[in-house]
Structure formats: structure tokens, C-alpha cells
C-alpha positions in Angstrom: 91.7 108.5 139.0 90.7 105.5 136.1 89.9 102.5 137.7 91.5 99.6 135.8 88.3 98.0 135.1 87.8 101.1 133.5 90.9 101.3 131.5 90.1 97.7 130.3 86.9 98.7 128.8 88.2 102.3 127.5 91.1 100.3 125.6 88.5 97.7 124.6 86.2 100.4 122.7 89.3 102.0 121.2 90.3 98.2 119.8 86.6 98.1 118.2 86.1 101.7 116.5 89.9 101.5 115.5 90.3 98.1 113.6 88.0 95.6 111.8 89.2 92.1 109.8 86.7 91.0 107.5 86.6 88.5 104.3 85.2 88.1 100.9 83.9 85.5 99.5 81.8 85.2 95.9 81.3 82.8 92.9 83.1 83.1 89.5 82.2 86.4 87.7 80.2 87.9 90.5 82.2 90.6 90.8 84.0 90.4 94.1 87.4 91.4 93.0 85.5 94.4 91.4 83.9 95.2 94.9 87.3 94.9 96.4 88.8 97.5 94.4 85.4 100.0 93.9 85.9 100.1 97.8 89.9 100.9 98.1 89.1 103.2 95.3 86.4 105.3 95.7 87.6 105.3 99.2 90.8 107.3 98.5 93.0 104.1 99.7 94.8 103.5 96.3 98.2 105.1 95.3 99.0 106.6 92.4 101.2 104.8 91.3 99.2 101.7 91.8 95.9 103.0 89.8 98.1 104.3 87.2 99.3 100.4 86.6 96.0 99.3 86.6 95.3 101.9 83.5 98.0 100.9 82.0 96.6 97.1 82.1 93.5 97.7 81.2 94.4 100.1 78.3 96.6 97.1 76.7 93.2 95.1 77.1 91.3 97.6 75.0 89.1 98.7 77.9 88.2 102.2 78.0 87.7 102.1 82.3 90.2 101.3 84.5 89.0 97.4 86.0 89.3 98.1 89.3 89.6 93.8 89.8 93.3 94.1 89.0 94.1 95.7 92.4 93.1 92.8 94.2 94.2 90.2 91.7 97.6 90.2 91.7 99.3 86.8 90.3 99.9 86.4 86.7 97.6 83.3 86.4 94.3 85.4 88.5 94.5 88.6 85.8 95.1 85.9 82.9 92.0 84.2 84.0 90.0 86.9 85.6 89.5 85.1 89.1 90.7 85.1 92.4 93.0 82.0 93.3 94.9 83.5 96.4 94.2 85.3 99.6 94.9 88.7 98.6 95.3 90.6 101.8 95.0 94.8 101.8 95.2 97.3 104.5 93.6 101.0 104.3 92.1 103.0 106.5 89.2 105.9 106.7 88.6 108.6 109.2 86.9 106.1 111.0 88.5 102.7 111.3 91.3 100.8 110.4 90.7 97.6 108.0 92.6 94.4 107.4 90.8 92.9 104.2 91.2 89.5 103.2 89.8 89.1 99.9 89.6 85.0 99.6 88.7 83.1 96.1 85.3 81.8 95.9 86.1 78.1 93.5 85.2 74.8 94.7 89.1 73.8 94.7 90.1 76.6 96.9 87.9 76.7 99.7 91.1 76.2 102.1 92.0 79.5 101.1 88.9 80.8 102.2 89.0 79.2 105.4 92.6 80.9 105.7 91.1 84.3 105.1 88.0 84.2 106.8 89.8 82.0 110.3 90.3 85.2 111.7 87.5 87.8 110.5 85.0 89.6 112.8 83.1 90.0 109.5 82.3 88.2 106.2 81.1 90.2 102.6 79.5 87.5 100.5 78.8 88.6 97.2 75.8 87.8 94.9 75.4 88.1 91.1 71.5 89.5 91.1 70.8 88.1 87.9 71.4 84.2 89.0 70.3 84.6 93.2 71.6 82.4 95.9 73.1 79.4 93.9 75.4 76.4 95.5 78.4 78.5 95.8 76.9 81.0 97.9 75.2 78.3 100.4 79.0 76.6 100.6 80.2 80.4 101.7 77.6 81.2 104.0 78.6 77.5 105.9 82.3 78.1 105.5 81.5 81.7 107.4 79.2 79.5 109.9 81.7 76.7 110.6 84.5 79.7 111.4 81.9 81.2 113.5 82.2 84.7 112.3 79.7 86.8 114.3 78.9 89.0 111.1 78.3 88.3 107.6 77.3 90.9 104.7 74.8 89.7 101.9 76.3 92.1 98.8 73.7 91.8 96.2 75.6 93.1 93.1 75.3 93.6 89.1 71.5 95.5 90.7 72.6 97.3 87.4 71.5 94.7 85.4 68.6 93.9 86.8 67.0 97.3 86.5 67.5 97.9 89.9 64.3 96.3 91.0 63.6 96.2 94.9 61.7 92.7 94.4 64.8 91.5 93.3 66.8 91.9 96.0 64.0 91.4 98.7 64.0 88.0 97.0 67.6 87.1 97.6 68.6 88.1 100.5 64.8 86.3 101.9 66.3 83.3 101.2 69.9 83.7 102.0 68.7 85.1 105.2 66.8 81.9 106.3 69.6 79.7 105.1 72.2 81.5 106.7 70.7 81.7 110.2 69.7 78.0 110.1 73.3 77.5 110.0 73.5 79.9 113.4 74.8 83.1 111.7 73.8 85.9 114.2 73.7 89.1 112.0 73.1 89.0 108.8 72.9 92.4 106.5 71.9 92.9 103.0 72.8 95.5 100.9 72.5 96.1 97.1 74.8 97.3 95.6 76.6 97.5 91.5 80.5 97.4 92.0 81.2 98.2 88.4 78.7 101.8 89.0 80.0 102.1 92.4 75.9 102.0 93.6 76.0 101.9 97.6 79.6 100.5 97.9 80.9 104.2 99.7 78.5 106.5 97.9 74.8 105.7 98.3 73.0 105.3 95.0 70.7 107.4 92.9 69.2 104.8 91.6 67.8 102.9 94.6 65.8 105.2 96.7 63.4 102.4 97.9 66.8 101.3 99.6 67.6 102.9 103.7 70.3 101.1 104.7 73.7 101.5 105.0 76.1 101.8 102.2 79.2 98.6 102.1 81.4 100.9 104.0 79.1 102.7 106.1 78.3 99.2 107.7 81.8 98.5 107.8 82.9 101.8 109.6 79.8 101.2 112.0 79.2 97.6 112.7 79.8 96.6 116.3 82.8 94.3 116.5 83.3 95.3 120.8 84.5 92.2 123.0 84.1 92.3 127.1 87.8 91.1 127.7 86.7 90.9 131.4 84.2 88.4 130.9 86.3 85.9 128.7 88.3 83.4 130.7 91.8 84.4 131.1 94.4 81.9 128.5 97.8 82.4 129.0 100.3 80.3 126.7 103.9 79.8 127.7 106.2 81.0 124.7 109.6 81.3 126.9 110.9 80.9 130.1 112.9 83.6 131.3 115.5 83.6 133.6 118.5 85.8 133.2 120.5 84.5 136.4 122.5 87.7 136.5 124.0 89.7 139.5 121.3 92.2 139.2 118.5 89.8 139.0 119.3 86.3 140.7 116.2 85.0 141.2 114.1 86.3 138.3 111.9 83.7 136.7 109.4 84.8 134.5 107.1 83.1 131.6 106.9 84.8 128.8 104.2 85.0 125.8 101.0 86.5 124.5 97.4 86.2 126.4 95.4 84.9 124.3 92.0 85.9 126.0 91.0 87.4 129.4 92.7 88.9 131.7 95.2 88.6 134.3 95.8 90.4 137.4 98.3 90.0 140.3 97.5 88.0 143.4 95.0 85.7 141.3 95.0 82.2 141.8 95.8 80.1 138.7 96.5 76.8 137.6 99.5 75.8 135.2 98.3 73.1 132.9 98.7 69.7 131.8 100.2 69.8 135.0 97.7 70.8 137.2 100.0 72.6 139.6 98.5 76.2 141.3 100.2 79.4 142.2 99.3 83.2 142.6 100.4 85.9 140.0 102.9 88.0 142.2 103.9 90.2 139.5 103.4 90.9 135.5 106.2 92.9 133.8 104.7 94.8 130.4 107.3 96.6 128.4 109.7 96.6 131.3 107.4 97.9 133.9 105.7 95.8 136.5 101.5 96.4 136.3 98.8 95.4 138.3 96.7 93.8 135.4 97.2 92.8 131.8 94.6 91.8 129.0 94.8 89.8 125.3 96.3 90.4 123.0 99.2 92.1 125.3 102.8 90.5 125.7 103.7 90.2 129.0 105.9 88.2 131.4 103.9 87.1 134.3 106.1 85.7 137.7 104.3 83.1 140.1 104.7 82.8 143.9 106.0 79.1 143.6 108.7 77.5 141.8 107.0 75.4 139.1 108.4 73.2 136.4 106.6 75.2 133.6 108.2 75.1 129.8 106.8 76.4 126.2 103.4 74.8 125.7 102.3 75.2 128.9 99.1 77.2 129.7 98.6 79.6 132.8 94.8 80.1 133.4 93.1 81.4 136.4 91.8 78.1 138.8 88.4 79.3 138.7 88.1 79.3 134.8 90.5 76.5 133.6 89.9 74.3 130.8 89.3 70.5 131.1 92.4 69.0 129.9 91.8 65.7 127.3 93.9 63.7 124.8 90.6 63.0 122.4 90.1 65.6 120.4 86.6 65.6 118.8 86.8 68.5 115.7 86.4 69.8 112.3 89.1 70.2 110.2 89.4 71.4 106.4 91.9 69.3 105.1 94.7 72.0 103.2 97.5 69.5 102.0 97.4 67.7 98.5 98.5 64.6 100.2 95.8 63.3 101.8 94.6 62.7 105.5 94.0 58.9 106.7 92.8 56.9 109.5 95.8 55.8 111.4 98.3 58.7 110.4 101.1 60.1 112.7 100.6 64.0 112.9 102.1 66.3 115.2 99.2 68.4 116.9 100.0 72.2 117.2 98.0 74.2 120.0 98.6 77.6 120.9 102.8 77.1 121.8 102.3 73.2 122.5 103.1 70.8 120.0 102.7 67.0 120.4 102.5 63.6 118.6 99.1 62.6 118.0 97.4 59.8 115.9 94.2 60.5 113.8 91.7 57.6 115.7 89.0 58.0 113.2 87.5 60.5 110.5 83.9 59.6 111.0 82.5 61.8 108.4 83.1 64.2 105.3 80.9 67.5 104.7 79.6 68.2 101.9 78.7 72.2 102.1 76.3 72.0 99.1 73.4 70.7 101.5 75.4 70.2 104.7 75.0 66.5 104.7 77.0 63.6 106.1 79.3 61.5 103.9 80.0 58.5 106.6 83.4 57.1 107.0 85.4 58.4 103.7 88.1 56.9 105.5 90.3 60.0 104.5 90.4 63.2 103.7 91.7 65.3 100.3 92.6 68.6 99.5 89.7 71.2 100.4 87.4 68.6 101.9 86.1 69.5 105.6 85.2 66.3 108.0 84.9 65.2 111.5 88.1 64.0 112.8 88.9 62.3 116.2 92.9 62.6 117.4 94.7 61.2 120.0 97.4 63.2 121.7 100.5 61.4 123.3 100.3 64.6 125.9 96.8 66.3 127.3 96.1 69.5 125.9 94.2 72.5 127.4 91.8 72.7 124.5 88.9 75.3 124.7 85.8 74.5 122.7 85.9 76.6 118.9 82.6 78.2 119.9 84.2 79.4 123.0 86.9 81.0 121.8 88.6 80.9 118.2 92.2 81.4 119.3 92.9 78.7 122.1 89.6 76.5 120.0 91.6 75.7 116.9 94.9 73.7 116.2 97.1 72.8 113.0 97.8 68.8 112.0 101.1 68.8 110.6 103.4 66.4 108.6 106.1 65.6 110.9 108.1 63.9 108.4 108.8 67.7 106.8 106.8 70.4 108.6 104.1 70.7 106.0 100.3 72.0 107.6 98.0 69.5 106.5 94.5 70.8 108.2 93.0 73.2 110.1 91.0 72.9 113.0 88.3 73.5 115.1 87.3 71.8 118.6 84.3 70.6 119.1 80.8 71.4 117.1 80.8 72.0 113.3 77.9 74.5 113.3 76.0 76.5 115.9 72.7 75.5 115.3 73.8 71.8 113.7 75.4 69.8 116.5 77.1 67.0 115.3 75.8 63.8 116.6 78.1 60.7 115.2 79.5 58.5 117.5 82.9 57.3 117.1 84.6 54.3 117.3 87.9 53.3 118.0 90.2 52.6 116.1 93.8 50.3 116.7 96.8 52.0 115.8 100.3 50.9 115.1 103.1 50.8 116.8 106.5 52.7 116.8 106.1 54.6 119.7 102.6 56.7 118.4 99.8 54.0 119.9 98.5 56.1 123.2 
């Protein structure tokens, strides 16, 4: 018989070899679009009928090919201009794994749409145009991939076409990417060379590179490790609904319902219900109607406590031995995705996990600037596509879990609560792994009306 600890791990290498999310990210005209659809192309994932649109686009252009950019490029304004201005998401598959590909634009004025496509990647292809090297652009992706703390990032060296091929090259390139991006705290970093347009080691490995043993774009993608030990991650369970059906056949039921958003839960553990601080035991989790001994993120479940607690949506079930601190200063990055802009002093709403609350932005002690990673000091407020330190107060504590610790229960949304609208994204704590932030704040006197905490 499996042991569950067993089952855990067997469903946890299933996850890994069956599903990977990565992003894209390269400059104007490096050919990223072009990568995008070499690889959905060449690896049998387009339709018919969708290549035979593309032809028919390209013919009207005068082209003789088929530009494979147009199946990633879909609104009228990205094919009139030849860039990416949207996430464009695509799903396909191999023998081997299953991808969900976010192809994300690479322009100075959308980098919160990179941020949206890359929040929840396990990987990140940045592309770069061998005939120009690693320019600004690609030092403002590699820190947006950095700051989002994805484990895995791809160097794509393209247009190797162009260049001749030539090894020195691309030893050049991805030299110096390399030492810039693991400055930043990047763990893996893989280059690859690579000509979109010829299809040069995107599936097929190329004829013209021999000096070149590595992997081919997809290769790397069907093999790279993406495995996480669900049993060592501290168990986070947000409440999103209390059930309790108060019927003949089940009286007394009381259950909390919602996703786990890490960990794992198992009956007869102690745990801790927060803000409140209360404890219980676990005396039962129901999964798909039938009760179970142990349950693990990302599964839906219902989990039943021993006690009688006031618990609600928002709240947070997490084992006693493992629970998070509970604060109402948030210290975080944020990259600001409204056009109205962020200020000192402004009433947000604060949305965490299933827990919303009113919160006051204290103080936005600095501004990034990605280029060179410095400091801009007290910009006093934040615009469209900038990223900067923020400090919040919450009117309620929140169970917030360090970004670096975990990306899921580590981030939160600011939001307009005059009309719903998401103004930033964020991430507790540090900006960058190996770039602690180290401004102090001060603080600073709100108004009124029922939002000074």
C-alpha cells in the first residue's frame, strides 16, 4: 500500500513533467513574436485553419513566407505596428509536457503587462537581437524576471543568422547577461542561440552551429526541472466560504471552504485561524465529496475544525507550528498598473489571498529605475508602469507571507475603492534577492474619515 507521503510526492512529479508556465520578454524587432510562433509551429501546435490565416496575411503583405509573428500578435494595432502590446496567452502541448505561454510585450510603457505575464511563470525566455547584445531593455527584463522571483530564466540569443553564426558572438552575450542577471539573484540561467526566422535550435537543432551542445528552446523547456516539495512548504489555507447547510441530514456540518494555497494539511493537526489567533485540530477534510486523511495546494477542499470558531472569508487556516506573523505595515514592491496615479496619503482597499481591507499608503519611499537598478528617493507618487517601494497601513492585520517565501500568499492587489479599478501589484517584502532594500521609512499623518489607523 502507498503511503500518503508517497502519494504527495508521486502527484508532485506528475504536476512537474506534466505542466510548465513560462514568459517572454524581448525588445522591439528582436524577434520574440517570431520565436513564439517558430515554436507553436514547428512544434505541430498550430491549426490549420489558423496557419492558413496567417498566409493569407502575409500574402496581402507581399511576403513570400508565412510570418509566423502574426500568431502571437493578435490585435489590429500589434500586426499594424509589428509589436507586441498585450499579453498574448497560448496553450499547446508535446509528448512531453503541457505549456501555458505567456508571450508579454517588451516596450518601456508596458512593462505592467510584463509583470502580468511573468507573476506567475516558473520560467522566463528573454530574447536577444545578436547583432546589438545586451542593451537597456534586456537589463530592465532580466530585473523584472528577478523582482517576480522566477527560479528560471532563458538567455535566447537570436538573428545568430545574421551574424554568421559566430560562437564568439554569443559567448560574448550571454558572459555578460549572465553576470548581470545573477547579481540580481537569478538562480539558473541558460543560453541558447538560436535564429527564429530559420528555425536554428528553437525545436530542431541547427546545422549551422555545431560548436553549440546544448539544448534546443524546447528541449530545455520539456526538461527543465520545475518539481516543488509541497511537504516542506508551510501549509496556507484561505477561507473562501463558510459552509453550513443546516439540513436534517447534516445538522451540525460546519465547514470552511477554499483553495490551499501552499503545504499541506492533514487531520488531527493543530492549526491556528488568523487575525484571530484562535487554535483548533483539523478533524476532517472533505475533497470532492469524500472525507481524506490529507490534502495538498492547489486542491479545493473543505476542511472541519474540532472547535466552534468565528471564522469568515478572509480568514487564514495555517498549521500552529508554521503560522505567519500577522502585521498591518506592509513594507513592499509594487509596479504601479493604473493611469491614474499612486500618492502618499491615498485610500486603497488592500486585497490578500480572500481578505480585503481598507488600507492607507503611509509613504512611497522610493521609485526604481530598472535601467541601473538605482534609487529615485521620495517621488512622492507613482505612474503608470513605474515600480517603487511602498509602505501601507491596513485598518485589519493580515497574514502576509514574505514574496520570497512564497509568491501566492507574498503578493496583494491595491485597488480603487471608489470603482473597483487594480491600481498595483505587489510584492511583500525585498525587491531583489541579492539587493536588499535598505531605506528607512518615515511616517506619515493621514486624514481623517474613518481611514487614519
Amino acid at each position: 500500500m502507498t503511503s500518503t507521503t508517497d502519494q504527495v510526492a508521486g502527484l508532485d512529479d506528475l504536476a512537474a513533467t506534466t505542466l510548465l508556465r513560462f514568459a517572454t520578454a524581448g525588445s522591439v524587432d528582436d524577434g520574440k513574436s517570431t520565436l513564439v510562433g517558430r515554436l507553436l509551429h514547428d512544434s505541430k501546435s498550430v491549426l490549420t485553419d489558423q496557419l492558413e490565416a496567417v498566409e493569407a496575411v502575409s500574402a496581402q503583405r507581399g511576403q513570400d513566407a508565412p510570418d509566423l509573428a502574426l500568431l502571437t500578435d493578435g490585435l489590429r494595432a500589434e500586426r499594424e505596428q509589428g509589436i507586441t502590446i498585450d499579453v498574448a496567452y497560448r496553450y499547446f502541448a508535446t509528448a512531453r509536457r503541457r505549456f501555458i505561454l505567456a508571450d508579454t510585450p517588451g516596450h518601456v510603457q508596458y512593462t505592467r503587462n510584463m509583470v502580468t505575464g511573468a507573476s506567475t511563470a516558473d520560467l522566463a525566455v528573454v530574447l536577444v537581437d545578436a547583432r546589438n547584445g545586451v542593451i537597456e531593455q534586456t537589463r530592465r527584463h532580466a530585473a523584472v524576471a528577478a523582482l517576480l522571483r522566477v527560479p528560471h530564466v532563458v538567455l535566447a540569443v537570436n538573428k545568430m543568422d545574421l551574424v554568421g553564426y559566430e560562437e564568439a558572438v554569443f559567448a560574448k552575450i550571454a558572459e555578460e547577461f549572465t553576470a548581470y542577471a545573477s547579481d540580481l539573484g537569478v538562480p539558473e540561467i541558460t543560453a541558447i542561440p538560436i535564429s527564429a526566422l530559420a528555425g536554428d535550435n528553437v525545436v530542431e537543432p541547427s546545422a549551422h552551429m555545431d560548436w553549440y551542445g546544448g539544448p534546443t528552446v524546447l528541449e530545455h523547456l520539456e526538461t527543465v526541472p520545475v518539481s516543488h516539495d509541497l511537504t516542506a512548504c508551510p501549509a496556507r489555507f484561505p477561507v473562501q466560504y463558510v459552509i453550513r447547510p443546516q439540513t436534517a441530514e447534516h445538522p451540525d456540518y460546519r465547514g470552511y471552504a477554499g483553495q490551499i494555497a501552499s503545504g499541506v494539511l492533514r487531520v488531527g493537526e493543530a492549526v491556528t485561524v488568523l487575525p484571530s489567533g484562535r487554535t483548533s485540530v483539523i478533524e476532517g477534510i472533505d475533497a470532492l465529496g469524500e472525507s481524506v486523511d490529507i490534502a495538498w495546494a492547489p486542491q479545493s477542499v473543505t476542511v472541519r475544525l474540532r472547535d466552534d470558531i468565528d471564522i469568515s472569508r478572509g480568514d487564514l487556516i495555517a498549521p500552529s507550528a508554521s503560522a505567519p506573523a500577522t502585521t498591518q505595515d506592509v513594507e513592499a514592491t509594487v509596479c504601479h498598473v493604473a493611469d491614474q496615479p499612486l500618492a502618499v496619503g491615498a485610500r486603497v482597499l488592500l486585497k490578500h489571498t480572500t481578505r480585503t481591507v481598507k488600507a492607507i499608503v503611509k509613504d512611497i519611499p522610493s521609485r526604481l529605475t530598472l535601467d541601473d537598478l538605482s534609487q529615485h528617493p521620495d517621488p512622492g507618487q507613482l505612474v503608470a508602469n513605474d515600480i517603487g517601494r511602498v509602505v501601507v497601513r491596513t485598518a485589519e492585520p493580515l497574514a502576509l507571507d514574505a514574496y520570497a517565501d512564497s509568491r501566492r500568499t507574498g503578493s496583494f492587489l491595491l485597488i480603487d475603492p471608489a470603482d473597483g479599478t487594480t491600481l498595483a501589484a505587489g510584492m511583500a517584502g525585498e525587491a531583489f534577492a541579492a539587493h536588499a532594500h535598505d531605506a528607512e521609512t518615515e511616517a506619515v499623518q493621514a486624514d481623517d474619515e474613518g481611514w487614519d489607523f
